[in-house]
PLY file of the C-alpha trace (Angstrom):
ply
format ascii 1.0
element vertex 417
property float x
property float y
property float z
element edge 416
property int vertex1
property int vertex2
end_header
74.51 -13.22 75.16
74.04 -9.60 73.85
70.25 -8.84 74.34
68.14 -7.38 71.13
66.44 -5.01 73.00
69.73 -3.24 74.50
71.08 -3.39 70.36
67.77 -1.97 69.30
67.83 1.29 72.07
71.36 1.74 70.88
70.54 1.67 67.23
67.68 4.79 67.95
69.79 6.25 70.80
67.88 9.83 70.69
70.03 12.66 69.34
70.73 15.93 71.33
71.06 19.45 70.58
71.30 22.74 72.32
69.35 25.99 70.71
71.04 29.70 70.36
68.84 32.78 69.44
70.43 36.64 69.43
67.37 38.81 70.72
67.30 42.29 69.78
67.89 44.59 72.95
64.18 45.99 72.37
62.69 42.34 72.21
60.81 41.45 75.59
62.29 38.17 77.37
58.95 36.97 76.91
59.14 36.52 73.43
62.68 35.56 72.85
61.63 32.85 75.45
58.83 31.99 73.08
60.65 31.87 69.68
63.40 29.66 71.44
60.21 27.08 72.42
59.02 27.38 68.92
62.65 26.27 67.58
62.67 23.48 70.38
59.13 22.18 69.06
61.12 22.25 65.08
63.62 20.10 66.64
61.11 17.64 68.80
59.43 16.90 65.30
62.70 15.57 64.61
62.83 13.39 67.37
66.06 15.41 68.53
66.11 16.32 72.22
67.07 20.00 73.84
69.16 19.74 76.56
69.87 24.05 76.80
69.30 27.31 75.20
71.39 29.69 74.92
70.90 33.37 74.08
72.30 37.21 74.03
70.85 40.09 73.90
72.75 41.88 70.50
71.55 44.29 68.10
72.45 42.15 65.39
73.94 38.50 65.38
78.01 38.56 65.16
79.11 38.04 61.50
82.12 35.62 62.32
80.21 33.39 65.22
76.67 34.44 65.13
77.33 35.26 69.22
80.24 36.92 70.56
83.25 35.38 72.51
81.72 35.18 76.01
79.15 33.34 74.69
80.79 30.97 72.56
83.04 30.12 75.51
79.82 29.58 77.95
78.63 27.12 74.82
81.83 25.48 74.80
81.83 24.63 78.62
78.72 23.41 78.34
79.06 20.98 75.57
82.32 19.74 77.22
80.42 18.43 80.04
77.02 17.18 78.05
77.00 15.11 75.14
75.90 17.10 72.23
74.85 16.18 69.15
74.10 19.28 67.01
74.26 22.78 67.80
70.87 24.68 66.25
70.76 28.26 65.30
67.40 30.46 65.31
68.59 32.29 62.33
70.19 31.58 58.86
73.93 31.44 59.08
76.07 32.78 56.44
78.63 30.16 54.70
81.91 32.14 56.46
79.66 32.30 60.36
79.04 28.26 59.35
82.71 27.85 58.74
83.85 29.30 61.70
81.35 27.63 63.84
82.33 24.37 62.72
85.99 25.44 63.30
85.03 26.09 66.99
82.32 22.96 67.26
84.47 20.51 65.63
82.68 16.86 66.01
79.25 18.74 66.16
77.26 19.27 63.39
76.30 23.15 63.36
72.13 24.01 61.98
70.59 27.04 61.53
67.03 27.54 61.47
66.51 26.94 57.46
68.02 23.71 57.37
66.32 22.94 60.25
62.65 23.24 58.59
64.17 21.93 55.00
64.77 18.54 57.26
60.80 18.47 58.45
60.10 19.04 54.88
62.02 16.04 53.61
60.81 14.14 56.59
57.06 14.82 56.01
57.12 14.75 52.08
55.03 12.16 50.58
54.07 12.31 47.24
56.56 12.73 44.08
55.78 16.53 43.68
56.37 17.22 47.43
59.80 14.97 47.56
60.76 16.58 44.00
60.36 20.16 45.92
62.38 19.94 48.97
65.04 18.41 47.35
65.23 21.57 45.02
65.14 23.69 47.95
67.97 21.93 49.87
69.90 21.91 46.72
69.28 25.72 46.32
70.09 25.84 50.00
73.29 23.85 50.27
74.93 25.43 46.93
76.30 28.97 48.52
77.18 26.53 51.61
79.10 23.39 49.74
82.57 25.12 50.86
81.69 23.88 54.46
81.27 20.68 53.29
85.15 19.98 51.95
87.12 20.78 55.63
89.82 18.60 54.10
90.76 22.09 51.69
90.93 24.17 54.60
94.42 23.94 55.11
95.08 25.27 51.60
96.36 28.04 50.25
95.00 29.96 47.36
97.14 32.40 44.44
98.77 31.09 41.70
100.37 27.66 41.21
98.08 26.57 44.12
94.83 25.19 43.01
95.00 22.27 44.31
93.00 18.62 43.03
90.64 19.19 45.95
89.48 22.42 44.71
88.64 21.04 41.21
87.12 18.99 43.35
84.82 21.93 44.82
84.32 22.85 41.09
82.92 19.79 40.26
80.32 19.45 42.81
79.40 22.88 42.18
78.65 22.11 38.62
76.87 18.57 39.78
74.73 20.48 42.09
73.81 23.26 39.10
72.78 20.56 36.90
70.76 18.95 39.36
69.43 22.14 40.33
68.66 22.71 36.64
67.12 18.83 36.34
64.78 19.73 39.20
63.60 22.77 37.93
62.46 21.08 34.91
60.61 18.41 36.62
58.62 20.43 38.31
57.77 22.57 35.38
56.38 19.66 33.96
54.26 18.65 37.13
53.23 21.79 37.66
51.98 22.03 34.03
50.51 18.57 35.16
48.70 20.12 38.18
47.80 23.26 35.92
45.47 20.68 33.89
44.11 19.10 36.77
43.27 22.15 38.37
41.58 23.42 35.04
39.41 19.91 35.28
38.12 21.57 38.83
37.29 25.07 37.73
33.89 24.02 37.37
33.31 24.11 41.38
33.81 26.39 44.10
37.34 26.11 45.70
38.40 26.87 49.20
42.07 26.64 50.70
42.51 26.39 54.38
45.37 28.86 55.48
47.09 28.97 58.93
50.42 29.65 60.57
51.94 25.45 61.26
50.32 23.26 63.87
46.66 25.98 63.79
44.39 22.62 63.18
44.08 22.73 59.72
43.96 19.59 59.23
42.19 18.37 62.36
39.59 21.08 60.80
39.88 19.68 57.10
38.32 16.31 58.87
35.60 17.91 60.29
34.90 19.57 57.53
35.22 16.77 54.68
34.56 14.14 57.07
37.37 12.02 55.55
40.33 10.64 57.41
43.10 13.37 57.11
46.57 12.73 58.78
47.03 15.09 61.47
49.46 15.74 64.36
50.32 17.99 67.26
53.87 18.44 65.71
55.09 21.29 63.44
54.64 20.88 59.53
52.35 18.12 59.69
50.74 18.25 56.49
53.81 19.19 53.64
51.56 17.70 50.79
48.06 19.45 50.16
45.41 17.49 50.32
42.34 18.12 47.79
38.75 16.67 49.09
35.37 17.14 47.73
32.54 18.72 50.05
28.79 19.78 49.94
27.25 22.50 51.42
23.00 21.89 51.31
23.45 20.80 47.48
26.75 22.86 46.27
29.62 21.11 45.87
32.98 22.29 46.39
36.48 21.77 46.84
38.59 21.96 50.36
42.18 22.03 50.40
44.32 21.41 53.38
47.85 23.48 52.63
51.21 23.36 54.25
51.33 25.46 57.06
53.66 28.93 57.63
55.97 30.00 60.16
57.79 33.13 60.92
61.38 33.35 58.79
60.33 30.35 56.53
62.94 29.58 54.31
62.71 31.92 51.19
64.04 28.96 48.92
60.71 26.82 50.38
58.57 29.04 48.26
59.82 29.23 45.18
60.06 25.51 45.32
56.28 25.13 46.80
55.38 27.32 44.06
52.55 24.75 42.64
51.49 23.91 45.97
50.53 27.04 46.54
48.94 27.63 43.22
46.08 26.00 45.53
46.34 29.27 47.90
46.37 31.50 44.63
43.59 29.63 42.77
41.03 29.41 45.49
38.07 30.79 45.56
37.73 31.58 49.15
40.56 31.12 52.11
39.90 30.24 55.55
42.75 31.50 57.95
42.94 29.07 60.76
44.33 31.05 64.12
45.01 28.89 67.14
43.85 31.52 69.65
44.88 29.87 72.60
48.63 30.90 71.45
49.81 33.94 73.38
51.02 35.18 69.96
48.43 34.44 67.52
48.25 37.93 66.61
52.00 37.93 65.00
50.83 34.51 63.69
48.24 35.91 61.52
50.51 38.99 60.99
52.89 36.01 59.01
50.20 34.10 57.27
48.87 37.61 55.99
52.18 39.06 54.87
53.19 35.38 53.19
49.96 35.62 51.50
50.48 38.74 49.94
53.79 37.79 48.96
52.28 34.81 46.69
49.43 37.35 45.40
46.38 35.82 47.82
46.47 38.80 50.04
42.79 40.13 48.73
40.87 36.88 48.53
37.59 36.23 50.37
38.67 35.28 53.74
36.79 33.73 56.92
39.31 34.02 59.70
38.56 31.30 61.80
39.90 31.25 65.81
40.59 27.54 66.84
41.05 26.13 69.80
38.90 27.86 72.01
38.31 24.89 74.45
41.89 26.03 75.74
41.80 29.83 75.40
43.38 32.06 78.44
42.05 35.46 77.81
44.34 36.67 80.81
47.55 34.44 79.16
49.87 36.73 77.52
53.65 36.25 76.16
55.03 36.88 80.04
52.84 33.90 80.76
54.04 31.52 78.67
55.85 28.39 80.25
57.80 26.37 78.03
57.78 23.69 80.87
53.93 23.53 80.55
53.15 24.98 77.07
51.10 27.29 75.68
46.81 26.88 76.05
47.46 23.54 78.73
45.51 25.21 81.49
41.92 26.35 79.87
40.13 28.48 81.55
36.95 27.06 83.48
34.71 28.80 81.26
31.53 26.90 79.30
32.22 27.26 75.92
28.63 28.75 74.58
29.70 31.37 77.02
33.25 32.08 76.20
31.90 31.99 72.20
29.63 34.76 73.13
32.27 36.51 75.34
35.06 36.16 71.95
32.01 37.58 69.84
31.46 40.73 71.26
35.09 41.31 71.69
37.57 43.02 69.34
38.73 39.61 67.98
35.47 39.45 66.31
36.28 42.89 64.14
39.31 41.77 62.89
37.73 40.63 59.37
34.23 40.98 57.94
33.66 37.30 58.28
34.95 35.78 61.58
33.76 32.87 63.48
35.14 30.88 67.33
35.71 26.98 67.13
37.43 24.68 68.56
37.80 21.39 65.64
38.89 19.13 68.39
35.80 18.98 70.09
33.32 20.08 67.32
32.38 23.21 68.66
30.47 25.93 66.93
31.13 23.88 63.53
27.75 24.86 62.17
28.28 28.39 62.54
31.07 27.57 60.21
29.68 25.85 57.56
26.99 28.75 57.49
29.68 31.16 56.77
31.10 28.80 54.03
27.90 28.07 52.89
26.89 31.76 52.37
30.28 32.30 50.42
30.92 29.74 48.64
26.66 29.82 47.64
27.74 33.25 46.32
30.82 32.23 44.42
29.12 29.12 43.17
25.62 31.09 41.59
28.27 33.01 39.68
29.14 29.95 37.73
25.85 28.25 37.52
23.50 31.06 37.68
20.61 28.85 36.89
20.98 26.81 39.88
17.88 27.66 41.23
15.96 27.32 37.96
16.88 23.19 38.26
15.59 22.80 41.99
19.33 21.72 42.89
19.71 24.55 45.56
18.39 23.84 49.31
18.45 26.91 51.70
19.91 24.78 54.75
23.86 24.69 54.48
24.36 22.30 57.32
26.09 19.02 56.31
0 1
1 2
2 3
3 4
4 5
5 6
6 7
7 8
8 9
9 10
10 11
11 12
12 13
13 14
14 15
15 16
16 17
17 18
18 19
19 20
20 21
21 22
22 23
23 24
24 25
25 26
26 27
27 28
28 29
29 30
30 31
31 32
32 33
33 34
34 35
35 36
36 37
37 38
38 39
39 40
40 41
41 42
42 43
43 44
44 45
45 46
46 47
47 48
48 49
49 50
50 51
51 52
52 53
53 54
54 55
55 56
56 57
57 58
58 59
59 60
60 61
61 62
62 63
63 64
64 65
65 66
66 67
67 68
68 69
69 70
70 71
71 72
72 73
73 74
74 75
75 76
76 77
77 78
78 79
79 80
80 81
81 82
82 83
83 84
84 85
85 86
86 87
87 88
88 89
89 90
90 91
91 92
92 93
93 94
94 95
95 96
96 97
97 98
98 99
99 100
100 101
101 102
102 103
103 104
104 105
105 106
106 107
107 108
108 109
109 110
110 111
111 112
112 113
113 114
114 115
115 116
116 117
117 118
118 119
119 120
120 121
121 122
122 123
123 124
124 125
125 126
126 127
127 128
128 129
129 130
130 131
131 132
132 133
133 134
134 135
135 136
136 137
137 138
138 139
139 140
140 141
141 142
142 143
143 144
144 145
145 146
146 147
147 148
148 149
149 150
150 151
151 152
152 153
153 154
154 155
155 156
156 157
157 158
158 159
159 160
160 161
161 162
162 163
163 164
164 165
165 166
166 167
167 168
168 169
169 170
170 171
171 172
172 173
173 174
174 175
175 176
176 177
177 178
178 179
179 180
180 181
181 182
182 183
183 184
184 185
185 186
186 187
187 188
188 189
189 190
190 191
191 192
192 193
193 194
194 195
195 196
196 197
197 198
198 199
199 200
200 201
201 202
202 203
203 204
204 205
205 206
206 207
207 208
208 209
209 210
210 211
211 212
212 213
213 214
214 215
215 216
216 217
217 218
218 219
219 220
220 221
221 222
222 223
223 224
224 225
225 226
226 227
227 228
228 229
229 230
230 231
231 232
232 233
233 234
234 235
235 236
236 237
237 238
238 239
239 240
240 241
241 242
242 243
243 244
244 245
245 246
246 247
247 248
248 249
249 250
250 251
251 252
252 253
253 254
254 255
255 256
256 257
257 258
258 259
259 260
260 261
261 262
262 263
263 264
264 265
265 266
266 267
267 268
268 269
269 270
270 271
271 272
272 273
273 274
274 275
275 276
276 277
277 278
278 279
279 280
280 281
281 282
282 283
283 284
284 285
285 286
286 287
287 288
288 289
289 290
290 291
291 292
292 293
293 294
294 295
295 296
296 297
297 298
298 299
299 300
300 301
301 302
302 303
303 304
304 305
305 306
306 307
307 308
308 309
309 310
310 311
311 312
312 313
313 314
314 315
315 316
316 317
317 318
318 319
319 320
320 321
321 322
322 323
323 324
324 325
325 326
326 327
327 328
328 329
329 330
330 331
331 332
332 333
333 334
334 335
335 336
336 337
337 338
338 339
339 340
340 341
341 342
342 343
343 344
344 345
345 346
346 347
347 348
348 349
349 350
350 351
351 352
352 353
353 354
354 355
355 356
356 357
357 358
358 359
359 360
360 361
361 362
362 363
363 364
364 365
365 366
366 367
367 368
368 369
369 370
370 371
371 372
372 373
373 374
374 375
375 376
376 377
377 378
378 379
379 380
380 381
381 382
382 383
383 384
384 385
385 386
386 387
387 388
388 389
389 390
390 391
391 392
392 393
393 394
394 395
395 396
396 397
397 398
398 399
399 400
400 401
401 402
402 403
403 404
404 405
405 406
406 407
407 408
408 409
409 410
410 411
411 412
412 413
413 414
414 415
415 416
């Protein structure tokens, strides 16, 4: 008698995958070791499992195989003796580097780094908007790429008198994939012109977008904040969908927003399609950048989130950069000290945290905006030091559009919740 349980572990046998990265010649080890763990972490929130990594030290990735011989050979031996699912770039691949990969790889399906995150996206989408957007972007994604898809026309030969049923074929799905394209774009006009009303309903109160490179707290902050039950998760991309909730500083209502997160080479494609969703980023009022401090690169991380911001025209807002995760700050960790075996921030330093706040305040952290403030949303630490910062802003903001506040008695000088 066949047991259930032994059908059920085969039916979610865990897929595998190994990782390859080119790093620059002038790139430290250190961080080439920590953008490989950052791809690994993409592919755990897919439930796939790394078995190996692979890099080479290039000035620029091959343009037939992305790595050079020696290296595809080493891969090769490798996944001859391991059984591999998928093989995972850290960059985007080109359709002819995709083609020959696959010619090389042939039972294994070949990633790179784009449709890697497009596959969180559709994982983590929720509402119709959300769904409606990554499915534009992995349209927009797939049609330079559909040639790889057909391997049943590689053995044809072009010129004339040879164009072949399968390549009408190709035509066809090209056109299919156009229209949908098309169809897509049109749907989300008309959402977006649905948000665009909604939005207008809110301009009435202060609004404030919470920014952050993926997996910061943002949303573990948005619950503190809002004090409503926000999903959050120590995986990448948690939040895809933003999440609007209505707060109260003293007396002043206002509006927090809990946005998708960014990450370094984010898929271009991901933000023209997320272009409503981050409307929210564009509209608001007042942005607080969420750094998780206890990563040995938050600096580049806030580099990102700055330059994406720009990008989308947010770069001169109001800002409160806000350093989370102090409970497991190393101020002696740096990118030669980061273990991918043990993690980033998994060892905090023994350190009392009123101390270590005052330590982070007098250093040159604390300059790096006007308004800047050391928390850790896990453990509700130096939240009211927060909420006095918001407070003080968003009071501001908020006495420009009712500047007779006062005049009504609805104003109250303590902005603790």
């Amino acid at each position: 008698m066949i047991d259930k349980r032994e059908l059920n572990s085969t039916a979610k046998k865990q897929e595998t995958a190994v990782l390859v990265a080119v790093s620059p010649q002038r790139q430290s080890p250190g961080k080439t070791r920590e953008y490989l763990d950052e791809l690994a972490f993409l592919v755990t929130t897919l439930g796939v499992k790394t078995l190996h990594t692979f890099t080479q030290n290039l000035e620029k990735p091959d343009s037939r195989t992305y790595v050079g011989s020696g290296k595809l050979q080493e891969i090769e031996t490798f996944i001859q003796a391991e059984p591999v699912d998928m093989i995972i770039f850290d960059d985007d691949l080109s359709p002819s580097q995709v083609r020959n990969l696959e010619a090389t790889f042939e039972d294994i399906k070949v990633l790179d780094r784009s449709l890697l995150i497009l596959d969180i996206f559709a994982m983590r989408a929720q509402t119709a908007q959300a769904k409606t957007q990554v499915e534009l972007a992995q349209y927009q994604y797939m049609y330079p790429r559909l040639t790889r898809m057909w391997t049943h026309l590689s053995k044809q030969k072009g010129g004339v008198g040879m164009r072949g049923p399968g390549e009408k074929e190709l035509e066809t799905d090209r056109r299919i994939i156009k229209d949908r394209i098309t169809f897509l774009k049109e749907k989300l006009d008309k959402i977006d012109r649905q948000s665009v009303t909604r939005r207008k309903e809110r301009n009435r109160l202060v609004r404030v977008a919470l920014v952050g490179y993926t997996n910061v707290g943002k949303s573990t902050l948005m619950r503190r904040l809002a004090k409503a039950d926000v999903f959050a998760e120590n995986k990448l991309f948690a939040t895809v969908d933003s999440t609007v909730r209505k707060v109260s500083v003293g007396n002043i209502p206002y509006l927090l927003t809990d946005t998708v997160g960014f990450i370094r080479k984010l898929p271009t494609m991901l933000i023209e399609s997320f272009k409503s969703t981050l409307d929210e980023v564009r509209e608001a009022d007042l942005l607080v950048h969420v750094v998780d401090i206890s990563h040995p690169s938050f600096e580049e991380h806030m580099e990102v989130v700055s330059s994406t911001l720009a990008d989308i025209g947010a770069g001169d807002k109001p800002t409160i950069v806000v350093f989370n995760k102090i409970d497991l700050y190393n101020p002696d960790a740096g990118e030669e000290d980061f273990d991918s075996e043990v993690g980033y921030g998994e060892t905090p330093k023994q350190v009392p945290i009123e101390t270590l706040i005052d330590q982070l305040s007098k250093s040159y952290h604390a300059r790096k905006a006007e308004h800047v403030v050391f928390i850790s949303a896990e453990f509700n630490e130096n939240m009211d030091e927060l909420r006095h910062h918001m407070g003080e802003l968003v009071k501001d903001k908020h006495f420009l559009i009712y500047p007779n506040w006062l005049d009504v008695g609805y104003y109250d000088t303590d902005f603790d919740e």
